[in-house]
VEXDREN-2710 file (C-alpha; in Angstrom, 1 decimal):
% VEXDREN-2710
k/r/px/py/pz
1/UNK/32.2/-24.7/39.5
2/UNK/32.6/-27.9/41.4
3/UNK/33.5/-31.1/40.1
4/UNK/32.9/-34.6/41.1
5/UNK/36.0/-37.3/40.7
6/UNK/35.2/-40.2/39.3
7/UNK/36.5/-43.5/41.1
8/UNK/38.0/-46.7/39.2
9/UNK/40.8/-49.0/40.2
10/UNK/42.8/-46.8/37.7
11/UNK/42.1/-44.4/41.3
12/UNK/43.6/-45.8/44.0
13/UNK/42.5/-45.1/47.6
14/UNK/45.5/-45.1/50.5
15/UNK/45.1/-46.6/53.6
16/UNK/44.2/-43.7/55.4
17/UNK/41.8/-43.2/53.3
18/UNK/38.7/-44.0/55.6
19/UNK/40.5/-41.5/58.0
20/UNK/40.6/-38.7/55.9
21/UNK/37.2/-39.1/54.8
22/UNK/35.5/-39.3/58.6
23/UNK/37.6/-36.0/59.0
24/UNK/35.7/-34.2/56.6
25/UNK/37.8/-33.8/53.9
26/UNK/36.5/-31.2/51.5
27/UNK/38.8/-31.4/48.2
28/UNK/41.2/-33.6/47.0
29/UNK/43.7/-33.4/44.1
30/UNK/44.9/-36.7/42.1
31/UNK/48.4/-37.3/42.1
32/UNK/50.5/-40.3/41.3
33/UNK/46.8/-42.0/40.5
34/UNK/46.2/-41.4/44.3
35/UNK/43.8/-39.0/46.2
36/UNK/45.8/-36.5/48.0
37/UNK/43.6/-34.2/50.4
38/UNK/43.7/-30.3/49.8
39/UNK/41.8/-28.8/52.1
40/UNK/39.9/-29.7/55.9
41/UNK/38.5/-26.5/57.0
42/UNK/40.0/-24.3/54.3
43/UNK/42.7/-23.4/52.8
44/UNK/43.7/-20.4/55.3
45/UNK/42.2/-21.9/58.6
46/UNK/44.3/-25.3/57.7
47/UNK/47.5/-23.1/57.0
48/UNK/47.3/-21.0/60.5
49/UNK/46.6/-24.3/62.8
50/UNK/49.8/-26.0/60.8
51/UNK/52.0/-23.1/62.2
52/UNK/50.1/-23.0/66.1
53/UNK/50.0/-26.7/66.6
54/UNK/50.1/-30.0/65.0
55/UNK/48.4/-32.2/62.2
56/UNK/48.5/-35.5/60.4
57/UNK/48.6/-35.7/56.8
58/UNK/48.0/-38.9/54.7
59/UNK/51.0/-38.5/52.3
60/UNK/50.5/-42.0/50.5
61/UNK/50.6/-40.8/47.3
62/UNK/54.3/-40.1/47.9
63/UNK/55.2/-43.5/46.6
64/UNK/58.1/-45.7/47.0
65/UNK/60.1/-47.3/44.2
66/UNK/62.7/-49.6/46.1
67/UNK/65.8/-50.4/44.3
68/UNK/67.2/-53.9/45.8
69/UNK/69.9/-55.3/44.1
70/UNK/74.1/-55.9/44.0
71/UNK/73.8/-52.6/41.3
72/UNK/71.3/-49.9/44.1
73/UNK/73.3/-47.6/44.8
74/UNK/75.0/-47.6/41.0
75/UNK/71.6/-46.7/39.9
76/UNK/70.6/-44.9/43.0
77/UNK/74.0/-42.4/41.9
78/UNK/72.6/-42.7/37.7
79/UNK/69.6/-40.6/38.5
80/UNK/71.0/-38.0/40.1
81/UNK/73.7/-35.1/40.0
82/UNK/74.2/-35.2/43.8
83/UNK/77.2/-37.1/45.0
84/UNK/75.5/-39.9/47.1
85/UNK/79.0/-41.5/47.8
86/UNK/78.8/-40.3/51.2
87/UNK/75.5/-41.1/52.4
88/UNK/74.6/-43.1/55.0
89/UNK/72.8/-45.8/55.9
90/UNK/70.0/-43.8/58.2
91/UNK/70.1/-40.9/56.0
92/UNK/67.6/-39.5/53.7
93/UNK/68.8/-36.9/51.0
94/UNK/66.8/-34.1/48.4
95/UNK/67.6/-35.6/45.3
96/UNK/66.8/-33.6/41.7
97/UNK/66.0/-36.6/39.4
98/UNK/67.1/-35.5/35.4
99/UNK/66.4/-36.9/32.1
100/UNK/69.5/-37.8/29.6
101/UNK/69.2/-33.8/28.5
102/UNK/69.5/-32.4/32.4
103/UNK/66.0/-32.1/32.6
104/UNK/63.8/-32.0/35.4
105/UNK/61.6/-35.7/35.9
106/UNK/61.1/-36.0/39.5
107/UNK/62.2/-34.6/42.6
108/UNK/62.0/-36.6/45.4
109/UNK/63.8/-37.8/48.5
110/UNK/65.7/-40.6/48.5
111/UNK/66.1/-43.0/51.7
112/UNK/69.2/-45.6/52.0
113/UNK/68.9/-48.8/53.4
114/UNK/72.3/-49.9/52.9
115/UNK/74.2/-50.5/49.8
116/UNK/72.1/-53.1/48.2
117/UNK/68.3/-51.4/49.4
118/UNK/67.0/-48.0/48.4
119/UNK/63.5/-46.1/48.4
120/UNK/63.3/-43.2/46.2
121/UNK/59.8/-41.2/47.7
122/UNK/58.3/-39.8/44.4
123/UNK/56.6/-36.6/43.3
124/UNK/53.9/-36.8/41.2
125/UNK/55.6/-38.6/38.0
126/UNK/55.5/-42.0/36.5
127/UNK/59.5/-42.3/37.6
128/UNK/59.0/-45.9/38.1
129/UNK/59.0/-46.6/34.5
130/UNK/62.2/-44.5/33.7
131/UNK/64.4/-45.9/36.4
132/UNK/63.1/-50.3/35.4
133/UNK/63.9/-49.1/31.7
134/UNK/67.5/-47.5/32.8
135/UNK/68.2/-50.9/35.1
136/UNK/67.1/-53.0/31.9
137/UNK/69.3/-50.9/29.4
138/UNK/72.4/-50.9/31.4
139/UNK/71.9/-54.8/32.3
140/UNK/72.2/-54.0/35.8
141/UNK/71.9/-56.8/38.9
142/UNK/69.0/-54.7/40.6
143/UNK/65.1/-55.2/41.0
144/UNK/62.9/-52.1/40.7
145/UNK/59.6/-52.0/41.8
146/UNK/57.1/-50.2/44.1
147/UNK/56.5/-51.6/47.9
148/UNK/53.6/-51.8/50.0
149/UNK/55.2/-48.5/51.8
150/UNK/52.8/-45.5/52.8
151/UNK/53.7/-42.1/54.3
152/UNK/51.8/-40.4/57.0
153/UNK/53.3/-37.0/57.3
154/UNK/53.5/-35.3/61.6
155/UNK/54.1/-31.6/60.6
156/UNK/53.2/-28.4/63.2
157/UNK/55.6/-27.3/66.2
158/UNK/53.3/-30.0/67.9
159/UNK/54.4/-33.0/66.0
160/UNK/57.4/-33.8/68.2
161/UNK/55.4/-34.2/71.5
162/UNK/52.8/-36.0/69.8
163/UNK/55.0/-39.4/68.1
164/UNK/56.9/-39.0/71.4
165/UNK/53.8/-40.4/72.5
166/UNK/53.3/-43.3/69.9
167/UNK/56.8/-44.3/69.8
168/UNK/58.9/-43.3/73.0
169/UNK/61.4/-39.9/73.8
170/UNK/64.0/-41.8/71.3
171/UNK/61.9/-39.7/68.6
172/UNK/63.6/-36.8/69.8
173/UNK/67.0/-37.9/69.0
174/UNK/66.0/-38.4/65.3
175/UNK/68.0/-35.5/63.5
176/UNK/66.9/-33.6/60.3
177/UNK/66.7/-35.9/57.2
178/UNK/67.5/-38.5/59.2
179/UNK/65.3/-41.5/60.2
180/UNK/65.4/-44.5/63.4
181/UNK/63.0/-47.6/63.1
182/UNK/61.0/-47.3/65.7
183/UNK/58.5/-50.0/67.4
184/UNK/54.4/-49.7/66.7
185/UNK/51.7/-52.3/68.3
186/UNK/53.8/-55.8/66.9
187/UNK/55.3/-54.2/63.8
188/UNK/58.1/-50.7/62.9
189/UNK/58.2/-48.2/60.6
190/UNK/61.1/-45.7/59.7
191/UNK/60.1/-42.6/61.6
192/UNK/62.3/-39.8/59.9
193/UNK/62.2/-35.7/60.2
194/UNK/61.5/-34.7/57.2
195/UNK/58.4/-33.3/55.7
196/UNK/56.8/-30.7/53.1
197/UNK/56.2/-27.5/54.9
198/UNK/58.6/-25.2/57.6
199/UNK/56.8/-26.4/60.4
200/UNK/59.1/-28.8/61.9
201/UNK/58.3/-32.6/61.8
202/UNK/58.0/-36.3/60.5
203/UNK/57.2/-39.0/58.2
204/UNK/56.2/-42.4/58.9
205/UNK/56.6/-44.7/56.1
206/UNK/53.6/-47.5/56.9
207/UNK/55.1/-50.7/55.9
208/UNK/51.9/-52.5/54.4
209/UNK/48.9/-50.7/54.4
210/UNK/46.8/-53.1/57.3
211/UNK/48.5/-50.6/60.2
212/UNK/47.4/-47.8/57.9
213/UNK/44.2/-47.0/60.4
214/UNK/45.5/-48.4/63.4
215/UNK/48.1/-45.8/63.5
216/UNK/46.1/-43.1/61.9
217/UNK/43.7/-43.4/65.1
218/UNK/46.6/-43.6/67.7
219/UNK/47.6/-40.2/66.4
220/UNK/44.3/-38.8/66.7
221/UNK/43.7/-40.4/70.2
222/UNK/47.2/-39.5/71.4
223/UNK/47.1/-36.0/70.5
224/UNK/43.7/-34.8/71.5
225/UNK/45.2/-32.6/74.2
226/UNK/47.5/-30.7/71.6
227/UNK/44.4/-29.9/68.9
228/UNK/45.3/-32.5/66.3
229/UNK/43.7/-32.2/63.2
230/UNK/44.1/-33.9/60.2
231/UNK/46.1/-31.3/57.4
232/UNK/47.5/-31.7/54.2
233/UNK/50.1/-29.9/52.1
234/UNK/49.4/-26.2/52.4
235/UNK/49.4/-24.0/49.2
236/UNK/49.9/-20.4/51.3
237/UNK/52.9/-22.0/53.7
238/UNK/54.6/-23.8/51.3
239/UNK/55.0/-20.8/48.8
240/UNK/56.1/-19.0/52.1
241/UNK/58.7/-21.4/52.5
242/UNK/59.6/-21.8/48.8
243/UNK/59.1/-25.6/48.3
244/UNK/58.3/-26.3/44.9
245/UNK/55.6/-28.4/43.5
246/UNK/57.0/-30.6/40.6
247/UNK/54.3/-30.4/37.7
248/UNK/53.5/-26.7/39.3
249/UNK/56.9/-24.8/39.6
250/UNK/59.2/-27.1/37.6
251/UNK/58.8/-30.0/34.9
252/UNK/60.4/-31.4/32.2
253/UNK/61.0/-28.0/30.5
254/UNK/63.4/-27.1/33.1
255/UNK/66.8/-28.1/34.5
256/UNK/68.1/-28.2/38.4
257/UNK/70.0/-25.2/38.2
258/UNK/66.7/-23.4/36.9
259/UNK/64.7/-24.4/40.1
260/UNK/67.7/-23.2/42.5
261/UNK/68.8/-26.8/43.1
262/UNK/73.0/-25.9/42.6
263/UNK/73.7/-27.4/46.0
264/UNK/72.4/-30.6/45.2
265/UNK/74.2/-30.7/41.8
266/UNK/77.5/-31.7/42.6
267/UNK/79.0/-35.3/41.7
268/UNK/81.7/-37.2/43.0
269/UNK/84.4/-38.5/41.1
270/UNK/83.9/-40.6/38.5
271/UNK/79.8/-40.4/39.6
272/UNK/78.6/-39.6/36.0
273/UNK/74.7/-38.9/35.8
274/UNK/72.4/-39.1/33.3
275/UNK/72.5/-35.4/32.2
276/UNK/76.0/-34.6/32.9
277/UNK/77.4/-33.4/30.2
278/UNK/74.7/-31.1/29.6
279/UNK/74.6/-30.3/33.1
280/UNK/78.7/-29.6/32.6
281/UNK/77.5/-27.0/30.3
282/UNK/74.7/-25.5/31.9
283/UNK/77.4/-24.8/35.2
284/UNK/80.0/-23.4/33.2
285/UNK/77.6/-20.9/31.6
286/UNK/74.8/-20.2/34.0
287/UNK/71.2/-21.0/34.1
288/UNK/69.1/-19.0/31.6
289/UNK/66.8/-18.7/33.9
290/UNK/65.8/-19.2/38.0
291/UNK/63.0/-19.6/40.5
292/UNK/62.5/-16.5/42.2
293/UNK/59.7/-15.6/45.0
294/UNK/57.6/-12.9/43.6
295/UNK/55.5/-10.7/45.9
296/UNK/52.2/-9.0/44.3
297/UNK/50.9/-6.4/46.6
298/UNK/47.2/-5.3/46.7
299/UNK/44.3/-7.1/47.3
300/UNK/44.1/-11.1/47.5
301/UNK/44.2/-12.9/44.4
302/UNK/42.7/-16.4/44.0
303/UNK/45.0/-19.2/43.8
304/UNK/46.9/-19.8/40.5
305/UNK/45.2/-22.2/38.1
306/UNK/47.6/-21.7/35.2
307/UNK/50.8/-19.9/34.6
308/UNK/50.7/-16.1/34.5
309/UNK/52.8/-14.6/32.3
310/UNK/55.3/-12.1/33.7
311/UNK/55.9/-9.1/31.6
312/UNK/58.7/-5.9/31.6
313/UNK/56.8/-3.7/29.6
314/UNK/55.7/-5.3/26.3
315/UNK/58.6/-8.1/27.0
316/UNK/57.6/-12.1/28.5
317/UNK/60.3/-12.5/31.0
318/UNK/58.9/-15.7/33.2
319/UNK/55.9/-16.4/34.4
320/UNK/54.2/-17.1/38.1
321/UNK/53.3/-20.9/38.6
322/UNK/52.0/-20.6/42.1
323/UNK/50.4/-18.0/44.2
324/UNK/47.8/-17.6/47.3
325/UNK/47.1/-14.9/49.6
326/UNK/49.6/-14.4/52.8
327/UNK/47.4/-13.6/55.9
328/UNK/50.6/-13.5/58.0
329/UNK/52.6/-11.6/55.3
330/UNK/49.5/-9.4/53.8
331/UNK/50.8/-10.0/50.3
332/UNK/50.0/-12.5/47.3
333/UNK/53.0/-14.7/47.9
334/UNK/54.4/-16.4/44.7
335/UNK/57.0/-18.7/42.8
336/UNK/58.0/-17.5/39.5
337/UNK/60.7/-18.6/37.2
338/UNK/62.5/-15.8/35.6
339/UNK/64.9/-14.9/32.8
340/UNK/68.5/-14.0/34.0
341/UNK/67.9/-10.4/32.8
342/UNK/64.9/-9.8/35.6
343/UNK/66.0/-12.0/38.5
344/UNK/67.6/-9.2/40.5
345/UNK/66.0/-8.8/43.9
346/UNK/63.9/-6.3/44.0
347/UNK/63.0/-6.1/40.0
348/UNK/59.3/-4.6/39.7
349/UNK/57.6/-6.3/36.5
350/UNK/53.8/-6.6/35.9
351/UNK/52.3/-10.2/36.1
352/UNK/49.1/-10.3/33.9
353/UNK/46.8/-12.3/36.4
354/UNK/42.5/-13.4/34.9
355/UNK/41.6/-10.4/37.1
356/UNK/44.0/-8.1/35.3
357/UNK/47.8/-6.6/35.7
358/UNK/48.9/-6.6/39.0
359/UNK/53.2/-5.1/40.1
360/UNK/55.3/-8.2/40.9
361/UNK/58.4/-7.7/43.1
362/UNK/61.3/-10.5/42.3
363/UNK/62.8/-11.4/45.7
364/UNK/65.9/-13.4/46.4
365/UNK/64.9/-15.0/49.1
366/UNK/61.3/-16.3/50.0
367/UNK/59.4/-15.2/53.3
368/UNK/59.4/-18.4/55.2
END
């Protein structure tokens, strides 16, 4: 059954959003009290033109919290296990955000300034209120708030000929997780290659929401030639690619180490987190559990709703949080998080799914 949303301030629309909607947008999810688009055409039509060409995606609801201050980067490195001490100053980094018991509150990317000026790009979570309230307990020198900053996401193998022409061949140069500001009508944004599918591309962080349009029609007026279309995040190519969706895949139940996120769990000296000591633990020891891609064979199943559990015979040993139908694969592609005992690659359990028990296959690595 269909279902209307509701509007109130408590809604916010982005500054794309009079784009999106003369696109024909035909669902949209609510995240971060925003409307985030989830499907054009549909769901597999959107997914095969993100992989042949090139599309624009209003990301807004990616927020920014900006921390500006003498104490930035000593908060930026109190959120987070990763050792930010090297980072610099055109960088952007994958940062697992964790609670005082190691637990999962946000993933998001987190874009330096300098020492003094920080964005952290949110997933959906209220992580505004957590970092202010860690600032104000510790009595640090640093503002925290959220900006007038929008993303508009560039993603397909398309994307790089198209902002080449909005903002010059100097796009080109811009290496992964890395950003340039670059020049647009009388104003600049940070232009970095970065984005949430395998695709290749960019992110445009629109510094007050007046250009919103004005750039969201260049694109479309640039890129006519290359069959631009507006997109959004795709549910089949991002399980492909094994990019998690906090809320989905991971939440507050479960630690970095239990999403696969070990790389990015690694301190400098003297770089204590919130978490650590749990964390400390948790490394010594071994996760109890990991995210694993799952592959159910047969015939397409509709898109996860709710967590399925994952069963070896009468035994719960995970559960699927996400999974679509694979037309390039010819598979139900999934992420599942599973006990140590069942992780192996190639363990066959039985995923009870609302149209019945269907064969799950763990694998180690995901398709994409």
């Amino acid at each position: 059954m269909a279902h209307n949303i509701s509007h109130s301030r408590r809604l916010r629309n982005t500054p794309f959003t009079e784009g999106v909607e003369a696109k024909g947008v035909k669902a949209y999810t609510v995240y971060n009290r925003m409307l985030l688009a989830t499907v054009f055409d549909s769901v597999e039509f959107d997914y095969h033109h993100l992989k042949q060409h090139v599309q624009v995606w209003d990301v807004s609801v990616e927020r920014q919290i900006e921390l500006n201050g003498p104490d930035a980067s000593n908060l930026m490195q109190l959120l987070t296990p990763r050792d930010l001490s090297k980072m610099q100053d055109d960088q952007c980094f994958y940062v697992p955000i964790t609670d005082n018991n190691g637990k999962m509150l946000n993933d998001p990317v987190a874009i330096k300034h300098s020492d003094t000026r920080w964005w952290v790009s949110i997933a959906d979570s209220d992580l505004l209120f957590w970092i202010k309230g860690l600032a104000v307990g510790k009595g640090m020198d640093v503002e925290v708030f959220e900006p007038d900053v929008s993303p508009l996401a560039v993603q397909g193998p398309k994307s790089e000929d198209l902002l080449e022409r909005i903002f010059g061949a100097e796009v080109r140069d811009i290496r992964f997780f890395r950003y340039k500001r670059m020049a647009f009508q009388d104003t600049s944004f940070l232009v970095a290659r970065s984005g949430y599918s395998k695709q290749g591309g960019f992110e445009i962080y629109v510094e007050n929401g007046d250009y919103g349009m004005p750039l969201w029609n260049a694109l479309f007026a640039a890129g006519e030639d290359l069959n631009v279309r507006p997109g959004c995040p795709n549910l089949i190519e991002r399980i492909e690619g094994g990019l998690l969706s906090y809320g989905n895949d991971m939440n507050t139940d479960n630690t970095p180490l239990e999403c696969g996120l070990d790389k990015f769990c690694k301190p400098g000296e003297g770089n204590e987190h919130i978490g650590h000591a749990t964390m400390a633990r948790e490394l010594a020891e071994g996760p109890a559990r990991r995210i694993r891609a799952i592959s159910i064979p047969g015939t397409a199943l509709a898109p996860a709703r709710a967590a399925w559990p994952l069963m070896a015979g009468e035994t719960r040993v995970g559960q699927v949080t996400s999974a679509a139908w694979s037309p390039d694969f010819e598979t139900n592609v999934a992420i599942g998080m599973v006990d140590a005992s069942h992780w192996a690659d190639g363990t066959t359990l039985t995923v009870e799914t609302p149209e019945g028990p269907r064969e799950a296959i763990v694998k180690e690595k995901f398709w994409a």
